[in-house]
C-alpha positions in Angstrom: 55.5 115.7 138.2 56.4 112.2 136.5 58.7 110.1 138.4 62.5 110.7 137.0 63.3 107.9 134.9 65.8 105.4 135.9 69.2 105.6 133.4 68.8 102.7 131.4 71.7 100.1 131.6 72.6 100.1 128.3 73.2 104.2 128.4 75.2 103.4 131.7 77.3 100.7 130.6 78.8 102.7 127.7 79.4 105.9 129.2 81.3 105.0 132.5 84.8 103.5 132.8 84.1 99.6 133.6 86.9 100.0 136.5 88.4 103.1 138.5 91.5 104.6 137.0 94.1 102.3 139.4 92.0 99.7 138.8 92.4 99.8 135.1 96.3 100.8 135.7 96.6 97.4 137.4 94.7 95.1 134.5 96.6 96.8 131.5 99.9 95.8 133.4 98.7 92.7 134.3 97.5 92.0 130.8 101.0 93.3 129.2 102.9 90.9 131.6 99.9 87.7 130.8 100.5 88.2 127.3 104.5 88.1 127.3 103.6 84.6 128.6 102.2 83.8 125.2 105.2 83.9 123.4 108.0 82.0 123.3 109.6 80.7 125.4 107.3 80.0 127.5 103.9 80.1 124.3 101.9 79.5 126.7 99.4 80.5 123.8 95.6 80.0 125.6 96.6 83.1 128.0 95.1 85.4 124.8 92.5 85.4 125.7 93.0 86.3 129.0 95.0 89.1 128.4 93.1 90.8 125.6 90.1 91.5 127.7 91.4 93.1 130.6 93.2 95.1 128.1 89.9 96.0 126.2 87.8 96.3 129.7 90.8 99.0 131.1 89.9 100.6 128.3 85.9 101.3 128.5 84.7 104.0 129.2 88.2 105.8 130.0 88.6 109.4 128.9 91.5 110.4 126.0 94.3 111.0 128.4 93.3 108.1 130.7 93.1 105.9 127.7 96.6 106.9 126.6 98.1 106.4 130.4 96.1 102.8 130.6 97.1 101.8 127.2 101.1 103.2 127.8 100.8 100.9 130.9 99.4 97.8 128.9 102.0 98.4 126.3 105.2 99.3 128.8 104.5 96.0 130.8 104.0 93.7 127.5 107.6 95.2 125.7 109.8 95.9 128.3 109.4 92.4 129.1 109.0 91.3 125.5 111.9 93.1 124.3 114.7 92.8 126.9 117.0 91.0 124.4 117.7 93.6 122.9 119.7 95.0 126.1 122.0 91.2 125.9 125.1 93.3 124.7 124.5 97.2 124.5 123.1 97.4 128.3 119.6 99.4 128.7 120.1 102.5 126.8 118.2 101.0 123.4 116.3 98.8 125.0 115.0 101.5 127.1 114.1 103.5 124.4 112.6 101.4 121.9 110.1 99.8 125.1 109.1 103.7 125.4 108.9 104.3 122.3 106.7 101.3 121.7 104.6 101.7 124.6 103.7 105.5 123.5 102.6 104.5 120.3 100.4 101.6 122.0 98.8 104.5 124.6 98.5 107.0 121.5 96.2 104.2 119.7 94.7 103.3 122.9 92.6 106.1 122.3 91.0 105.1 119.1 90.0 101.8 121.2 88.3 103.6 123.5 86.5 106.0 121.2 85.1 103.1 119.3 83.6 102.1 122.3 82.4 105.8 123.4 81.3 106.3 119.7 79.0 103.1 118.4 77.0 102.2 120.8 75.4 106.2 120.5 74.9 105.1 117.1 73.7 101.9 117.3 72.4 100.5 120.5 71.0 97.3 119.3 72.0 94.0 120.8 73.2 93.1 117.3 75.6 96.0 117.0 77.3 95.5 120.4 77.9 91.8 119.2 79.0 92.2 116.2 79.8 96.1 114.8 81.5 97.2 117.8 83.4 93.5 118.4 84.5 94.6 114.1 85.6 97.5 114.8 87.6 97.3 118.2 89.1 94.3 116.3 90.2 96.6 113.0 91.3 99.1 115.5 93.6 97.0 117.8 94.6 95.2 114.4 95.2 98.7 112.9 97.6 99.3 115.7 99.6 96.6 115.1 100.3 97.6 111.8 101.2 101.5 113.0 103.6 99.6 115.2 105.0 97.5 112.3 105.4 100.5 109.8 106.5 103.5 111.7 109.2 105.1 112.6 112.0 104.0 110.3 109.8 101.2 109.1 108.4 100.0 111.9 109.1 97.4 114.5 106.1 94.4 114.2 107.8 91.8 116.5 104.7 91.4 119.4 102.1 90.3 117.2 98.9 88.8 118.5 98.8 86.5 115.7 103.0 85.0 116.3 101.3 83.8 119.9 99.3 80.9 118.3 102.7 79.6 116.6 102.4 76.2 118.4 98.4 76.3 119.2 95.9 74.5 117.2 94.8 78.7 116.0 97.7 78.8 113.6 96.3 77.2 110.8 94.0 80.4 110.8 96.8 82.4 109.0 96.8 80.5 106.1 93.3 82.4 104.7 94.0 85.9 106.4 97.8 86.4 107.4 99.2 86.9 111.3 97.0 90.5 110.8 94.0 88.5 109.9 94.4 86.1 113.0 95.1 88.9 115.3 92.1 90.4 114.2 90.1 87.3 114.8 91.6 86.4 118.1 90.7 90.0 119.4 87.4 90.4 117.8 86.2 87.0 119.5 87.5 88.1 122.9 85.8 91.7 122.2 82.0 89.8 121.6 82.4 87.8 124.6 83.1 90.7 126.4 80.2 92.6 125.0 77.7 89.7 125.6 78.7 89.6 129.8 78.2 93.2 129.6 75.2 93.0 128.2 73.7 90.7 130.6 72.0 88.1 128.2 73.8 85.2 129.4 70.3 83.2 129.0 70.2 84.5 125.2 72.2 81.9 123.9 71.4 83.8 120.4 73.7 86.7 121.3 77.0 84.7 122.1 76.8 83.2 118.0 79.3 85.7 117.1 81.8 85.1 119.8 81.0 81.5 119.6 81.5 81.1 115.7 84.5 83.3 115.6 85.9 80.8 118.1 84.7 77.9 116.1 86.9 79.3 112.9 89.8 79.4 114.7 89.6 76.6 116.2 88.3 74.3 113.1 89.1 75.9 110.0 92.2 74.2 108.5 95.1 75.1 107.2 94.4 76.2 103.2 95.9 73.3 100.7 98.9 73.6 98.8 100.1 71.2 95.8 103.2 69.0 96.7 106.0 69.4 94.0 108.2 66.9 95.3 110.9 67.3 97.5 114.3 69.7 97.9 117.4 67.8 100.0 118.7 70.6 101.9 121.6 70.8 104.0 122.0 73.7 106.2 124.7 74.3 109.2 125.0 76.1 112.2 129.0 76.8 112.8 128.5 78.5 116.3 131.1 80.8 115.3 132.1 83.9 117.1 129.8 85.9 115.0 128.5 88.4 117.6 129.1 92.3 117.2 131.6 92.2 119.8 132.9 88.6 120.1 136.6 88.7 119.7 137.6 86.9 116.5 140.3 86.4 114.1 139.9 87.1 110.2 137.9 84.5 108.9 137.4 83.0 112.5 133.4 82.7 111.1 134.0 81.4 107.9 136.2 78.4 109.2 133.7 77.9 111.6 130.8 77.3 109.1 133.8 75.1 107.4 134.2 72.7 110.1 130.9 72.2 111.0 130.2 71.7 107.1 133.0 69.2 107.0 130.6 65.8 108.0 128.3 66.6 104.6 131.4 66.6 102.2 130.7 63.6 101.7 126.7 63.7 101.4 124.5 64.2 98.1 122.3 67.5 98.6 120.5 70.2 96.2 121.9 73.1 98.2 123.5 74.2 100.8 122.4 77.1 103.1 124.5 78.8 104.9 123.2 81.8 107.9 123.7 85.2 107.9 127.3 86.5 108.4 128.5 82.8 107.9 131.3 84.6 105.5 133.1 87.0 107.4 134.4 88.7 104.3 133.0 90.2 101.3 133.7 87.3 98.7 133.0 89.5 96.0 136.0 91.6 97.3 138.1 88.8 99.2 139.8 86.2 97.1 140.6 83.9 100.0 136.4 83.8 100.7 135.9 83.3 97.4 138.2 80.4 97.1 136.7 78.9 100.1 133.7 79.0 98.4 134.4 77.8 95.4 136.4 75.0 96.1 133.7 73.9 98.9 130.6 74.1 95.8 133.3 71.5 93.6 133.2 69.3 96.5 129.5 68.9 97.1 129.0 69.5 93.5 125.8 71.0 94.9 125.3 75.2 95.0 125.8 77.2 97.9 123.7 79.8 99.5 125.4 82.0 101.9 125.5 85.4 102.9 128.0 88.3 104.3 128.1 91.9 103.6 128.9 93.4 100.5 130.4 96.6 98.8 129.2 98.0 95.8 131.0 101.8 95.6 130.3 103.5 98.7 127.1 101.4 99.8 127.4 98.1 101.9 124.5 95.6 101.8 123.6 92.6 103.7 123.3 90.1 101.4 122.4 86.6 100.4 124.0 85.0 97.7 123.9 81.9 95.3 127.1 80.2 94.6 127.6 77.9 92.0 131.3 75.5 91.3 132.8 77.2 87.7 130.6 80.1 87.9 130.8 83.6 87.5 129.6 84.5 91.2 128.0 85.3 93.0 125.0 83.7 90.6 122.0 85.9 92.2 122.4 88.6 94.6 119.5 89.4 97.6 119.8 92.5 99.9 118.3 92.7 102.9 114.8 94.9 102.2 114.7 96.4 106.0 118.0 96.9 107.6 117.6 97.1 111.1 117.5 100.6 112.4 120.2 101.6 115.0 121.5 98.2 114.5 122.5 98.1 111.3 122.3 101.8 110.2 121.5 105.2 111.9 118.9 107.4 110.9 119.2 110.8 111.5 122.5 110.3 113.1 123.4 113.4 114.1 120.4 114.3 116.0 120.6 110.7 117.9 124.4 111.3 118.5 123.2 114.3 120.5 121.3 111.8 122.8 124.1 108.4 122.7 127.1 109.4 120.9 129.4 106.4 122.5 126.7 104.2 121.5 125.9 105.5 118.1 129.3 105.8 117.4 129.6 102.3 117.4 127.5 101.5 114.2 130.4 102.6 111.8 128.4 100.8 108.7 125.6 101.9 107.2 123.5 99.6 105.3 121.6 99.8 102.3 118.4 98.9 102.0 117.7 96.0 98.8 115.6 96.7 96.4 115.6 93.2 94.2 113.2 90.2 95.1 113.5 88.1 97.4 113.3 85.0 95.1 116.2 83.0 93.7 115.7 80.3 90.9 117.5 77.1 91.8 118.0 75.0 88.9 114.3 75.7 88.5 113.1 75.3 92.0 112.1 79.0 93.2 113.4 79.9 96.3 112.1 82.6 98.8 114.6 84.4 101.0 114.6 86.7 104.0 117.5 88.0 105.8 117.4 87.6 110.0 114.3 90.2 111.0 113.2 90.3 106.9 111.1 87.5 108.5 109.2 89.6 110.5 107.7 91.7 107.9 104.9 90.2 105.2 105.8 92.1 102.3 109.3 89.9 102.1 107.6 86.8 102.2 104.5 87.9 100.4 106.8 88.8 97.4 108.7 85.7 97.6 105.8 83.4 97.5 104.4 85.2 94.4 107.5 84.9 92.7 107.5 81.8 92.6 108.8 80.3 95.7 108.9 76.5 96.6 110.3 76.5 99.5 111.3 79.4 101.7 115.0 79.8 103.6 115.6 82.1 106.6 119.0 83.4 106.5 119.9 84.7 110.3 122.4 85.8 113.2 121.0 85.7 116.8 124.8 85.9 118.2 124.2 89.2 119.7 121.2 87.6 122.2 122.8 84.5 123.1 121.2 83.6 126.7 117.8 85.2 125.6 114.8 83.8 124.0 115.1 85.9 120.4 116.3 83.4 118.8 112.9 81.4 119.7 110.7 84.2 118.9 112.1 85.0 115.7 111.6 81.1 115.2 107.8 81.5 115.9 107.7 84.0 113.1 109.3 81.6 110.5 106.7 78.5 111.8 104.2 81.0 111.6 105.5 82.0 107.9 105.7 78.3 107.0 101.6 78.0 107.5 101.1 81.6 105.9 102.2 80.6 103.0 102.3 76.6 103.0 105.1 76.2 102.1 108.6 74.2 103.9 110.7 77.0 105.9 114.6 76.1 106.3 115.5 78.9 109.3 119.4 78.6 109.7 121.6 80.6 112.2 124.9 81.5 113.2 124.5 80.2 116.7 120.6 78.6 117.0 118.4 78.1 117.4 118.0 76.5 114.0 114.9 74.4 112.4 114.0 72.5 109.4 109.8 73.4 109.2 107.4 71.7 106.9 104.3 73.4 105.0 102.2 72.6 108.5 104.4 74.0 110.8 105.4 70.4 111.9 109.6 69.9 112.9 111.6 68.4 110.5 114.6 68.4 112.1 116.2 71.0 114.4 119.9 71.9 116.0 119.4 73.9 119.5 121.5 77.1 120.6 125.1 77.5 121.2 126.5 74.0 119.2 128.2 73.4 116.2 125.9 70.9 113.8 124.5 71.0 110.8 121.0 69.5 109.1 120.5 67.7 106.7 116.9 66.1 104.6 114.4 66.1 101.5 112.2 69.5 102.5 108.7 69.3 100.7 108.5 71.6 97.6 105.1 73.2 97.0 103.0 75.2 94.9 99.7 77.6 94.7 99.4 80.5 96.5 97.3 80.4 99.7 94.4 83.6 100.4 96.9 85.0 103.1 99.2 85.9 100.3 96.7 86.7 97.5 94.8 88.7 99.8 97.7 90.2 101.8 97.7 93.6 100.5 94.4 94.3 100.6 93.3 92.9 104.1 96.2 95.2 105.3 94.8 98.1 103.9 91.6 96.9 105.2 92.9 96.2 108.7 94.7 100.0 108.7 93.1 102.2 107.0 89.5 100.4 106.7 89.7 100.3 110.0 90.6 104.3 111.0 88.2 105.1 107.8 85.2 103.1 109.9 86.4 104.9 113.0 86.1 108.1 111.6 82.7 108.0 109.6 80.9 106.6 113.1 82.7 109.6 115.0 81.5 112.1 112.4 78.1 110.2 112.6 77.7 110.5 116.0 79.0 114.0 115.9 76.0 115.2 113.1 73.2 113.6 115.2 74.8 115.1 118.4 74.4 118.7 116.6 71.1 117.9 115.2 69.8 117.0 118.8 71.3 120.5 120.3 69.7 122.9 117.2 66.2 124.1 118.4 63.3 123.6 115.8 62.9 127.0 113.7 60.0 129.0 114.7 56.7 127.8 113.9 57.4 124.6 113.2 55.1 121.7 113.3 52.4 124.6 112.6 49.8 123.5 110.0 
C-alpha cells in the first residue's frame, strides 16, 4: 500500500483553531482591553495593530458558537471599558446594558469573521488569495460590522470605531479619500495580510508581504486630499460651564446667564458669529420672552448673529435644536433638529416594554424628542455652515449632508455635562478632528462644560478651552471649499463595506458549498466509458 500522505500545511492551517478555546478567550480580552488604549484619553494609537490580530488569530479556525463566545469576549472587554461614561450619573443599569448589547452584536458577527476564513481558502488556496482575497474580505467583514453596530437597534450606536483611533496619528489623513469606514477597513485589512503572510511561512518571499507592506505604505504616506481656501470666518464661541447636567441643581435660566457671563469679555470684540453649545438656552426662546430678549439684545451688541441651541416646542413634539439668531429679525432665522436623538437618553423607544425592565429609570426621561428632518446646513450671510448636534457627530450622514450643502466650515454644537470626570468629552472630540480631515474643512466643537476646540481643515489646534472652566474662544477659522472622495464617495463605499461585504461572504459560502456537493455526488454509471 502507498505510504499515507502527510496533511499539507496549508489544509492544516485553515481548518484548525490557531489557539485552544481559553487561549483564544484570553487574546480577545486582551485585544478588547489593548484597543481601549487607542482612544482617547490615553490614543495611544500604534496599539491597532496589536489588538486587531489577536482579535483576528482568536478567531481562526473557531467553530460558530466558539466564534460568538471569543468575539462576545473581544467585544465585552473593548465596551465595558470604552463605554463606562455612560454610568457617570445613572449608575450601571444602562451602561450595563448597552456593553451587552454591544458585545452580542460583536460575537453574532464574529461568526461571519471566522467563516471567511473557514470558507476562502477551500476556494482559493493560492498564496495570492490568502494575501490579498481573504485580507479583502475579513477587512469588508470586520468593517461591515462596524456599520451593523452603527445602524441597529434604534439607529445604531457607532462610537468605537477603528478608524476615530488614528485621530492624532500620522493614519488620519487616510479618511480624507475613504471616510473613518474606509480607514478602518485599511487599518484591518493590512493587519489581516500580515497575519496571513506569518502563517503562511514565506517570510523569505519578500513578494508575498507587498500587500501588507503597500497597504501600510498608504496609510502611512498618502496625504490628506486638497481643499480650496475661501478665506477666513472670525468665530467666537464660549463655554459657560453652567450647571447644564440632567440633574445639576439649577435655577431658571441659571445656564443661560452662565453662557452670558462668560460671553461678557467679547462684547466688546468684532466677530462673524457667535456659537453658542447645546442647551446653552435653558428655555425655549421661541416660547420664552425673557430668552428671547436675552438674545436679542446680546446679537445688537455684537452686531454679529448668534448660533445657539435649546429645546423647542412645536405642538406636541419637542426638538433639540440649533438656531440662527439675527439683531431686528424675525427669529429664529433657520431652524436645525437634531437628526438622531439619543435613544434612552433623549427618548424611549418602546417604552412600555423597557419600563417592564427599569421603570424608576425610564421614568425619568419625561421628554421625548423628535427626530429633524431639515439639513444640517445654515447659510451665513453667504458662508454655508454645517451643523451637528452633540452625538450627530458621530454619524456620517450628518456631516456628509452638510458638506454637500454647501458647508464652509463645520460647528459642533454639544453637552458633555452629564460625564464630567470621564473621558467622553475627549472621545467625542476625536470624532470632530476626525470630521475636520473627512471633510477638510475648519470644525468649531463647543460645549457646555469642555472640553472645547477650535480645529483647522488638518486636524491641527487652533485654539482650545479644557473641562470644567468658564472661557470662551475667539479667531479667523479657515473657510473652504470642494468636496473631498470621503464625502463624494460616502454612500457608496458604505454600501460597499456592508452589504458588498456580506454579498462577497455569501457567494464564496455558496461556492464552497456547490463544489462541496459536487465532490460528494458519485459519477453516473458508465461514465468515462467510450
Amino acid at each position: 500500500m502507498p505510504p499515507t500522505p502527510e496533511p499539507s500545511p496549508l489544509r492544516s492551517v485553515r481548518e484548525q483553531a490557531l489557539l485552544p478555546l481559553w487561549a483564544a478567550l484570553a487574546a480577545s480580552v486582551v485585544s478588547g482591553l489593548v484597543l481601549t488604549l487607542a482612544f482617547p484619553d490615553v490614543a495611544w494609537w500604534p496599539l491597532v495593530f496589536v489588538a486587531v490580530p489577536l482579535a483576528l488569530v482568536s478567531l481562526i479556525g473557531r467553530s460558530a458558537w466558539s466564534a460568538l463566545l471569543v468575539g462576545f469576549a473581544y467585544g465585552a472587554a473593548l465596551f465595558f471599558v470604552n463605554l463606562s461614561f455612560t454610568a457617570r450619573y445613572l449608575g450601571p443599569v444602562p451602561w450595563i446594558a448597552l456593553s451587552m448589547l454591544e458585545a452580542i452584536l460583536t460575537g453574532v458577527a464574529a461568526i461571519a469573521l471566522t467563516l471567511a476564513y473557514r470558507w476562502l481558502p477551500r476556494l482559493a488556496a493560492g498564496p495570492w488569495a490568502r494575501l490579498v482575497a481573504l485580507p479583502a474580505l475579513v477587512a469588508g467583514v470586520w468593517t461591515m460590522r462596524e456599520q451593523l453596530i452603527g445602524t441597529f437597534p434604534y439607529g445604531g450606536y457607532p462610537w468605537a470605531r477603528i478608524g476615530v483611533t488614528q485621530s492624532n496619528g500620522p493614519l488620519a489623513d487616510v479618511a480624507s479619500w475613504v471616510g473613518m469606514s474606509g480607514l478602518t477597513f485599511l487599518v484591518v485589512f493590512a493587519c489581516a495580510a500580515a497575519v496571513e503572510y506569518v502563517r503562511l511561512r514565506r517570510l523569505t518571499d519578500l513578494r508575498t508581504a507587498l500587500p501588507a507592506a503597500l497597504t501600510v505604505t498608504v496609510l502611512f504616506v498618502l496625504p490628506q486630499f486638497p481643499t480650496t481656501d475661501v478665506g477666513s470666518l472670525r468665530v467666537g464661541a464660549v463655554q459657560g460651564n453652567g450647571p447644564a447636567g440632567y440633574f445639576d441643581q439649577r435655577e431658571p435660566y441659571a445656564v443661560l446667564n452662565a453662557q452670558l457671563l462668560a460671553t461678557e469679555p467679547l462684547l466688546d470684540q468684532e466677530m462673524d458669529v457667535l456659537l453658542w453649545p447645546e442647551g446653552g438656552v435653558d428655555a425655549d426662546p421661541t416660547q420664552s420672552i425673557v430668552a428671547a430678549a436675552a438674545l436679542d439684545e446680546l446679537a445688537e451688541t455684537l452686531d454679529a448673529p448668534l448660533l445657539v441651541a435649546a429645546v423647542t416646542q412645536r405642538g406636541e413634539e419637542y426638538f433639540n435644536s440649533s438656531l440662527l439668531w439675527e439683531a431686528g429679525a424675525e427669529n429664529p432665522v433657520a431652524v436645525y433638529d437634531k437628526r438622531h436623538p439619543v435613544p434612552f437618553g433623549e427618548y424611549v423607544p418602546n417604552r412600555e416594554i423597557w419600563s417592564l425592565f427599569a421603570p424608576d429609570l425610564i421614568g425619568l426621561i419625561q421628554r421625548e424628542y423628535t427626530p429633524g428632518t431639515a439639513e444640517p446646513f445654515f447659510d451665513l450671510d453667504g458662508v454655508g455652515v454645517g451643523l451637528a448636534i452633540c452625538f450627530d457627530v458621530i454619524y456620517d450622514d450628518v456631516i456628509w449632508d452638510g458638506a454637500r450643502e454647501g458647508a464652509q466650515i463645520f460647528m459642533f454644537q454639544t453637552n458633555n455635562a452629564d460625564f464630567r470626570g470621564t473621558n467622553e468629552n475627549l472621545q467625542q472630540l476625536a470624532f470632530a478632528r476626525m470630521r475636520a480631515i473627512e471633510t477638510g474643512r475648519s470644525v468649531v466643537n463647543i460645549s457646555t462644560v469642555g472640553t472645547s476646540q477650535m480645529i483647522a481643515p488638518d486636524g491641527s489646534e487652533i485654539q482650545r478651552l479644557d473641562a470644567d472652566v468658564a472661557g470662551h474662544l475667539l479667531a479667523d477659522v479657515p473657510l473652504r471649499t470642494g468636496l473631498t472622495p470621503a464625502v463624494v464617495l460616502g454612500p457608496a463605499l458604505t454600501a460597499l463595506w456592508g452589504w458588498g461585504s456580506a454579498l462577497a461572504l455569501a457567494v464564496v459560502g455558496t461556492l464552497v458549498l456547490v463544489r462541496r456537493r459536487n465532490a460528494k455526488t458519485p459519477a453516473p454509471e458508465g461514465a468515462g466509458v467510450s
